[in-house]
Each structure stands twice: as C-alpha cells, then as structure tokens.
N, CA, C and O atoms as CSV, one atom per row, in Angstrom:
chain,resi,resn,atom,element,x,y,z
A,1,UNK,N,N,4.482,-9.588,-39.017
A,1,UNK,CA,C,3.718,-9.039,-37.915
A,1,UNK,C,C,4.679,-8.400,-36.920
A,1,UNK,O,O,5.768,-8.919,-36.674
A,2,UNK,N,N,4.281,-7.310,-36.370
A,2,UNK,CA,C,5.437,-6.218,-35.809
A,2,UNK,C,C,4.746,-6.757,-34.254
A,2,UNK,O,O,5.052,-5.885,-33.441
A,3,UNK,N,N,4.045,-7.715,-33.649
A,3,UNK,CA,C,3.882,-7.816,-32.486
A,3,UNK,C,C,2.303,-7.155,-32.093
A,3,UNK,O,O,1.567,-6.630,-32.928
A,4,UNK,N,N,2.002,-7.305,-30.715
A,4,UNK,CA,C,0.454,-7.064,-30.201
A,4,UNK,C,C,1.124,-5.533,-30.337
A,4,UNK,O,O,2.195,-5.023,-30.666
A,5,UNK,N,N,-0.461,-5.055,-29.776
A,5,UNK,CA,C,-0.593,-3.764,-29.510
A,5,UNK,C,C,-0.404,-3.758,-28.346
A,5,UNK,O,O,-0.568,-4.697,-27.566
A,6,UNK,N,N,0.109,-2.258,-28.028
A,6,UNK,CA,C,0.496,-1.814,-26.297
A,6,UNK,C,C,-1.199,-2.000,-25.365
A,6,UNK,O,O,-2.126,-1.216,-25.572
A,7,UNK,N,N,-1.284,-3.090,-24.443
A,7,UNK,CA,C,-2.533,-2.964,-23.403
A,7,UNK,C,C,-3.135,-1.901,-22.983
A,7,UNK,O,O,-2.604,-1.165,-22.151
A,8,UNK,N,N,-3.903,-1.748,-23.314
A,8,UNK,CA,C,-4.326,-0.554,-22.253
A,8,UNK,C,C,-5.789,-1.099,-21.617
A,8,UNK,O,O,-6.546,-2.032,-21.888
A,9,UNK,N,N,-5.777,-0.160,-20.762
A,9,UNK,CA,C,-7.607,-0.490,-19.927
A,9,UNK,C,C,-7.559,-1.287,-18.713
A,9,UNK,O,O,-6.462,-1.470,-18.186
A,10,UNK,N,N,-8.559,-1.760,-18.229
A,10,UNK,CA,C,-8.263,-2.286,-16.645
A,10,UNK,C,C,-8.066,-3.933,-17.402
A,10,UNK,O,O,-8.350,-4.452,-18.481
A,11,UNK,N,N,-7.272,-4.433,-15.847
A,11,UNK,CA,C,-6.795,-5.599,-16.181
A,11,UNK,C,C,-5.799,-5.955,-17.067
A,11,UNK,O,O,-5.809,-5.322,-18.123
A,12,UNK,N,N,-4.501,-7.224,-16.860
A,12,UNK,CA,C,-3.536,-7.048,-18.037
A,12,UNK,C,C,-2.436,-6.571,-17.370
A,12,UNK,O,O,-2.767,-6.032,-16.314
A,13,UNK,N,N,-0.950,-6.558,-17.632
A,13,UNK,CA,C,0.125,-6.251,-17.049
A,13,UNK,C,C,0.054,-4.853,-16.745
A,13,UNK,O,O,0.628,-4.598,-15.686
A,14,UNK,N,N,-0.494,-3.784,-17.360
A,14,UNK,CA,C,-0.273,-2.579,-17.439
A,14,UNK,C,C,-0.949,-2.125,-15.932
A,14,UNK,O,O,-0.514,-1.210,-15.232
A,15,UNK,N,N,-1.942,-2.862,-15.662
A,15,UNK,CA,C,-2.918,-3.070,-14.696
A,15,UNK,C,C,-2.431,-3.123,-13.292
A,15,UNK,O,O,-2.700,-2.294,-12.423
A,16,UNK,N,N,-1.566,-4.352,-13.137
A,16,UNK,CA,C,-1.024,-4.858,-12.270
A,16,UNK,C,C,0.837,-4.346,-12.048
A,16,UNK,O,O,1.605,-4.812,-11.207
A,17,UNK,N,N,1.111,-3.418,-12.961
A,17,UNK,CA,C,2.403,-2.653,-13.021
A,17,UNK,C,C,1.873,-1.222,-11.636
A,17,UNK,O,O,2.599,-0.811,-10.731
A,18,UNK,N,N,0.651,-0.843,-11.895
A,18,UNK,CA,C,0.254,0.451,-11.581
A,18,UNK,C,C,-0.290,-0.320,-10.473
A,18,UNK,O,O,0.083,0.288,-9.470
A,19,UNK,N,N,-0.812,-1.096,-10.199
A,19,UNK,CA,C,-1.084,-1.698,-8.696
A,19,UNK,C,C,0.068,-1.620,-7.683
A,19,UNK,O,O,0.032,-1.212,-6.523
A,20,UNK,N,N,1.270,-2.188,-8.513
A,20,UNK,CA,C,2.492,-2.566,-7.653
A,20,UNK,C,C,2.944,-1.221,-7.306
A,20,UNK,O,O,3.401,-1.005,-6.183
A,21,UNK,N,N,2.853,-0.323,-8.167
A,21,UNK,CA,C,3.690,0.935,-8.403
A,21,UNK,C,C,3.338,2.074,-6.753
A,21,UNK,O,O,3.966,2.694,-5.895
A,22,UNK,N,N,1.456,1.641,-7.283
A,22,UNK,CA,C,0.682,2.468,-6.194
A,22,UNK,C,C,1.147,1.601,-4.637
A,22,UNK,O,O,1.759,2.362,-3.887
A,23,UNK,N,N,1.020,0.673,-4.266
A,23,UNK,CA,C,1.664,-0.145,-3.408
A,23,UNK,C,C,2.340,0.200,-2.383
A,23,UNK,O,O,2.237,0.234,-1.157
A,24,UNK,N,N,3.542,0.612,-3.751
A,24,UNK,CA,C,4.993,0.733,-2.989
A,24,UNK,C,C,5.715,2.406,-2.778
A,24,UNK,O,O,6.850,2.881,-2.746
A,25,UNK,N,N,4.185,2.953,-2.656
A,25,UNK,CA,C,4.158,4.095,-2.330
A,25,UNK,C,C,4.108,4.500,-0.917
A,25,UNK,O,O,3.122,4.257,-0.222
A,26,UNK,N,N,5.518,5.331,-0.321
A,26,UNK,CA,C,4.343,5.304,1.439
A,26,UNK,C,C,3.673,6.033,1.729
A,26,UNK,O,O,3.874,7.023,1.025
A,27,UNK,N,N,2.897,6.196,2.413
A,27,UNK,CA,C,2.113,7.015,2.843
A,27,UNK,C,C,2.479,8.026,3.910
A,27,UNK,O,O,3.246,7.653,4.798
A,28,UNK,N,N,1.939,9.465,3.921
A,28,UNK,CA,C,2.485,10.598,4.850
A,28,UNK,C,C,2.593,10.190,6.085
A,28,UNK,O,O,3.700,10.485,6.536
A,29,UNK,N,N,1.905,9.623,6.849
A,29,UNK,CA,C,2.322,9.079,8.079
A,29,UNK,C,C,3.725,7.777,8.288
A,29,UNK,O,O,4.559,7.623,9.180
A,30,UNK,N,N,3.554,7.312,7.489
A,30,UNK,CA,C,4.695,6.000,7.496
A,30,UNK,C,C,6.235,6.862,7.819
A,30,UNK,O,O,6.437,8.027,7.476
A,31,UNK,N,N,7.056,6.136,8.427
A,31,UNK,CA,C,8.585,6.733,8.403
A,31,UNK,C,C,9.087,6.072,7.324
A,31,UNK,O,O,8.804,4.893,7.115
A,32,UNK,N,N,9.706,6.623,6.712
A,32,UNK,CA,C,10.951,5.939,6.151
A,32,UNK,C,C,11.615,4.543,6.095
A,32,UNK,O,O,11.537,3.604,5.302
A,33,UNK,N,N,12.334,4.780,7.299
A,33,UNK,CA,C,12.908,3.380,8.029
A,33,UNK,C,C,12.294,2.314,8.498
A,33,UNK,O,O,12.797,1.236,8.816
A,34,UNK,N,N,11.145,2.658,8.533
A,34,UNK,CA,C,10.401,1.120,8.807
A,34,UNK,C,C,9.841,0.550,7.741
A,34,UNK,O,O,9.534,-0.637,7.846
A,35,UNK,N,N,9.524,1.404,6.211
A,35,UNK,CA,C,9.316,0.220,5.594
A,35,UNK,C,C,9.665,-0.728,5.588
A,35,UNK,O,O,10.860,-0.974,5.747
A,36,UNK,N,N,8.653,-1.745,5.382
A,36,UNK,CA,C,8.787,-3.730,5.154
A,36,UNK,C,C,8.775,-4.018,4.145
A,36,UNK,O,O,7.869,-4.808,3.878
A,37,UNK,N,N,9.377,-3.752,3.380
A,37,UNK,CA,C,10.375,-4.505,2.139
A,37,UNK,C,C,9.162,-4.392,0.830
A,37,UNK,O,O,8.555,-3.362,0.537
A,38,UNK,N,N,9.086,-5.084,0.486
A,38,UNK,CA,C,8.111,-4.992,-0.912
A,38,UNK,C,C,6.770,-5.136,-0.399
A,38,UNK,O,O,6.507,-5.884,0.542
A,39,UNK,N,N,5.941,-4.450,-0.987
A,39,UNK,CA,C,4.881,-3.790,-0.671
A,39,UNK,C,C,3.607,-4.599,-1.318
A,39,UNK,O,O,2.470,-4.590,-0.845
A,40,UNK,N,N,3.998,-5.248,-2.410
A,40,UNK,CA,C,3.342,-6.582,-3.152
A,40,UNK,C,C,2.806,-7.184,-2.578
A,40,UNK,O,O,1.765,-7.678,-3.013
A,41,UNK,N,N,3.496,-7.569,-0.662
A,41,UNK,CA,C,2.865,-8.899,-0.262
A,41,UNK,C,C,2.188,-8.229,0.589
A,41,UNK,O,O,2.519,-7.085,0.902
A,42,UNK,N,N,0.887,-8.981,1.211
A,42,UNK,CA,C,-0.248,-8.686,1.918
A,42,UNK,C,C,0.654,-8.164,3.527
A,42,UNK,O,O,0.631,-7.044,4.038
A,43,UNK,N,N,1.151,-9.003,3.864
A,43,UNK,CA,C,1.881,-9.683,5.121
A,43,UNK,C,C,2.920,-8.223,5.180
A,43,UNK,O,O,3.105,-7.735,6.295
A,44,UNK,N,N,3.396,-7.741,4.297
A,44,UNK,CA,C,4.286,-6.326,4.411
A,44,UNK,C,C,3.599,-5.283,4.761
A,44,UNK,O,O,4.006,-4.447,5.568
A,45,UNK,N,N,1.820,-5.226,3.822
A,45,UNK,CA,C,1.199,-3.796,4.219
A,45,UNK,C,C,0.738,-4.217,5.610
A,45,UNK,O,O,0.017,-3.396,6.176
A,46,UNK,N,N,0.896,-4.854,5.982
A,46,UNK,CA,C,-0.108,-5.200,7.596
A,46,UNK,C,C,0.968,-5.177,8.231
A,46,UNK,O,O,0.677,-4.864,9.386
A,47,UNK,N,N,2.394,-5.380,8.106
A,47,UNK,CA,C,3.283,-4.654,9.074
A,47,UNK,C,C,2.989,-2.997,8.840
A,47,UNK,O,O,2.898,-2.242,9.809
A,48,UNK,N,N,2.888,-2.644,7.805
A,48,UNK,CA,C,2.821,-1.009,7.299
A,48,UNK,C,C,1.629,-0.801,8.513
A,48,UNK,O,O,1.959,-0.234,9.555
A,49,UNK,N,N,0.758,-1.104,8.395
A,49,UNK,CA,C,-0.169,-1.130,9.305
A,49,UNK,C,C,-0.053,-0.960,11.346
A,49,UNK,O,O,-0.577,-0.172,12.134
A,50,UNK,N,N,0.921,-2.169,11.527
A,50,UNK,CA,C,1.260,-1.906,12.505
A,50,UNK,C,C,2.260,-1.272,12.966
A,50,UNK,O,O,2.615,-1.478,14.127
A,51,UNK,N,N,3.008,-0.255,12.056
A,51,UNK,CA,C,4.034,0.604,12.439
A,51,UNK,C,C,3.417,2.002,12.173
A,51,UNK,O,O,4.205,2.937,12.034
A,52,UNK,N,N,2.250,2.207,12.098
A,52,UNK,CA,C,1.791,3.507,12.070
A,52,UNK,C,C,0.940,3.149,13.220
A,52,UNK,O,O,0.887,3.936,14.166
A,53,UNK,N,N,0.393,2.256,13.242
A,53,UNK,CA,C,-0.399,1.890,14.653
A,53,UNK,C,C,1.090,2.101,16.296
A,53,UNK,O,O,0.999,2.974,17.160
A,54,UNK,N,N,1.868,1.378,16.248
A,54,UNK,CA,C,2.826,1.799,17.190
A,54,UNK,C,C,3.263,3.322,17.263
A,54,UNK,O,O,3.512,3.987,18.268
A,55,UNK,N,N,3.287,3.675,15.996
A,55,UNK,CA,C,3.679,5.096,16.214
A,55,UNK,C,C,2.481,6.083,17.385
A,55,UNK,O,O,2.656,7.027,18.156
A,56,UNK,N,N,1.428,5.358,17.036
A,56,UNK,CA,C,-0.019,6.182,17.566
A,56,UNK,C,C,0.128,5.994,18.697
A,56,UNK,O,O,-0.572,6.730,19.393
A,57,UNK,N,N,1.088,4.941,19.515
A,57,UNK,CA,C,0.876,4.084,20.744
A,57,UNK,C,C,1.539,5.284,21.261
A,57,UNK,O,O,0.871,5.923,22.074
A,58,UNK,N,N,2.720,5.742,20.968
A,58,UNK,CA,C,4.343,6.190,20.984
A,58,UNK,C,C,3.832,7.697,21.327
A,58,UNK,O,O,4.556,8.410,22.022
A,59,UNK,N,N,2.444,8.239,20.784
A,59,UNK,CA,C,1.962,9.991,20.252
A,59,UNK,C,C,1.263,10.661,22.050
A,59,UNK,O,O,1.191,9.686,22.798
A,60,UNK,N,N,1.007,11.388,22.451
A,60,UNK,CA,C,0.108,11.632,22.834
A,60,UNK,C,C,-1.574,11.400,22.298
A,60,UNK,O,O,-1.270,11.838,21.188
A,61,UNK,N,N,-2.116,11.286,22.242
A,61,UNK,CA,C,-3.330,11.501,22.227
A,61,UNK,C,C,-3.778,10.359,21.683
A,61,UNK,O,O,-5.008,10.314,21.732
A,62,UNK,N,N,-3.279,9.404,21.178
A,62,UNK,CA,C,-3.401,8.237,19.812
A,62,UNK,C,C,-2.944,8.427,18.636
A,62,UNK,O,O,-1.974,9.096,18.280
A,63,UNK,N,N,-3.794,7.716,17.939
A,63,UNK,CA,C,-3.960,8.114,16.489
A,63,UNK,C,C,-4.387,9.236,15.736
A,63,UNK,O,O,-5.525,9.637,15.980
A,64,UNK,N,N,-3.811,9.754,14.985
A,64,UNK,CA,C,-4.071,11.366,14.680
A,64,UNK,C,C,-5.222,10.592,13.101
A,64,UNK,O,O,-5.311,9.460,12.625
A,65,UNK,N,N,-5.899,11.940,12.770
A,65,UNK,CA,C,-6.983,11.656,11.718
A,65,UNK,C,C,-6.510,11.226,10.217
A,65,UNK,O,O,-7.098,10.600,9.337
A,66,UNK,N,N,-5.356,11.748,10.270
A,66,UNK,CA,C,-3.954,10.830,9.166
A,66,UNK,C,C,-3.670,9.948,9.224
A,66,UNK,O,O,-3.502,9.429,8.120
A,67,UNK,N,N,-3.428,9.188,10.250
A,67,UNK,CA,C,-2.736,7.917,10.698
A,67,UNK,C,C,-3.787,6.789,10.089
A,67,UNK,O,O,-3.638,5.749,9.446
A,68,UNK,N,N,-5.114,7.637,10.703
A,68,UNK,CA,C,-6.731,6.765,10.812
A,68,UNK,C,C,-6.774,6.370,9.710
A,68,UNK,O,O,-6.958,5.178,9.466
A,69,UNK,N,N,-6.585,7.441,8.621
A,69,UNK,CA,C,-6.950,7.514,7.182
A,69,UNK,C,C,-5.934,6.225,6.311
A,69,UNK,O,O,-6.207,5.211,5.669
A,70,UNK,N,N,-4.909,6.797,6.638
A,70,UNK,CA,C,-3.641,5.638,5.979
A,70,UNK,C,C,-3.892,4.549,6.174
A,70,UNK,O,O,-3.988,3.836,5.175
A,71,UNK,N,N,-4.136,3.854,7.687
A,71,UNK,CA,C,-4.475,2.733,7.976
A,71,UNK,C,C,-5.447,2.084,6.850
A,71,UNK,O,O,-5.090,1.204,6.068
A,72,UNK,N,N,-6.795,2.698,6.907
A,72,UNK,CA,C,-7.775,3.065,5.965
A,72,UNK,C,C,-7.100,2.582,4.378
A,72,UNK,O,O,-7.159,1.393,4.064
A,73,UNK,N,N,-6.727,3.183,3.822
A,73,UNK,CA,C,-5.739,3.302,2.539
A,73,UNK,C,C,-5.101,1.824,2.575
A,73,UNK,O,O,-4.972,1.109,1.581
A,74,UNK,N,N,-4.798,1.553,3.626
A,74,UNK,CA,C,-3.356,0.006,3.246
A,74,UNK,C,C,-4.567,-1.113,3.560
A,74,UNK,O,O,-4.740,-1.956,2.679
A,75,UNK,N,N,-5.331,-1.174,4.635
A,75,UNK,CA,C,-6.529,-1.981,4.483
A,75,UNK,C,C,-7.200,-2.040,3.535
A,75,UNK,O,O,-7.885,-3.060,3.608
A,76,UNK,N,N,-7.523,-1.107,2.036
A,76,UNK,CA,C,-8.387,-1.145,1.036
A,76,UNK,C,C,-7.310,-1.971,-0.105
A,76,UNK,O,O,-7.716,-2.803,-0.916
A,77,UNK,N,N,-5.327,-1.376,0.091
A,77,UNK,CA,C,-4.768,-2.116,-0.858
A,77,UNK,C,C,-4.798,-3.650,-0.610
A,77,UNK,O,O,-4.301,-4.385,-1.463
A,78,UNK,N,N,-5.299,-4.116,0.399
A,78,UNK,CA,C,-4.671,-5.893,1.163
A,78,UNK,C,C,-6.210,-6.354,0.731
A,78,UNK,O,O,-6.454,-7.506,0.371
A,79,UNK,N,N,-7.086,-5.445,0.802
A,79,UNK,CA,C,-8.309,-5.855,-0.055
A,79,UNK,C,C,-7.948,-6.053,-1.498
A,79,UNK,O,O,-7.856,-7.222,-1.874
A,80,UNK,N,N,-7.809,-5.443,-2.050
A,80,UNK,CA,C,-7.627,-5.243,-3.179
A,80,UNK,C,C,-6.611,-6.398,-3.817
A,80,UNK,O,O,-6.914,-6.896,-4.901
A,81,UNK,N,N,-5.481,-6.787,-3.171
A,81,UNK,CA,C,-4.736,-7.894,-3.373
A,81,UNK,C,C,-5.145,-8.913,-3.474
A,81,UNK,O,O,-4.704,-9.676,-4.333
A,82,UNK,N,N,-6.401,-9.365,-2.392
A,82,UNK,CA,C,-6.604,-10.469,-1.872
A,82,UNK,C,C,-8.154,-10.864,-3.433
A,82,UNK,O,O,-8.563,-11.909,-3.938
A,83,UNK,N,N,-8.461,-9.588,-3.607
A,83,UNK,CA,C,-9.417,-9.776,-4.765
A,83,UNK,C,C,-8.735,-10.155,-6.299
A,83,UNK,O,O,-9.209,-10.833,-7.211
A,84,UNK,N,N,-7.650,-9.555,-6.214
A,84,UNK,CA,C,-7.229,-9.958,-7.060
A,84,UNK,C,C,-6.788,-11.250,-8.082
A,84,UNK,O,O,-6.201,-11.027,-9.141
C-alpha cells in the first residue's frame, strides 16, 4: 500500500493549512510593524484589531470605510476560530 490519498474538500489538514495561511495574511489597512506574532491565536487578531482601531484614533476623521471593513474581516476570522 503506497499510503492514503491526498485530502481534499472542507475539513482535514488541508482545511486548516488554508485557514492558517488566510490568517496570517494582513490586511491593507494593518502596518507592517505592528503585527502580533502568529495570527493562529484569537488573542493576536484582536490585537490586529486594536492597532487598526488606534490607527483610526491617530487619523483625522476616524475610521476610514477600509479600516471598518478589515476590522469586519478579523472579527469573522476569531469567529471562525472559535467555531472551529
């Protein structure tokens, strides 16, 4: 026997490779330098969270309709974790 077949479909390592992958992606508003380290843990995107939120503090006007959105985006991944 030459081993399983390669996974495919939802759920399964392949699953949770492309979770992490999407994750540890930043988003257009985020800087650089403030990423919080691995993106895996809940507790990192909710700093991600509050460093685009400070940035808004930092802007004129607030939060720009990007910022809103991203926020948006890292709140659906910490969902998504927590369902997991």
């Amino acid at each position: 026997m030459k081993g399983f077949p390669k996974q495919t479909g939802v759920g399964g390592v392949h699953a949770e490779e492309e979770l992490t992958r999407d994750l540890n992606q930043l988003l257009e508003t985020e800087h650089k330098d403030t990423y919080a380290g691995s993106a895996t843990d809940i507790g990192s995107l909710q700093d991600r969270i509050e460093f685009i939120k400070e940035d808004g503090a930092n802007q004129d006007g607030g939060l720009t309709d990007k910022q809103k959105a991203d926020i948006k985006t890292l709140q659906a991944k910490i969902k998504a974790l927590k369902n997991k």
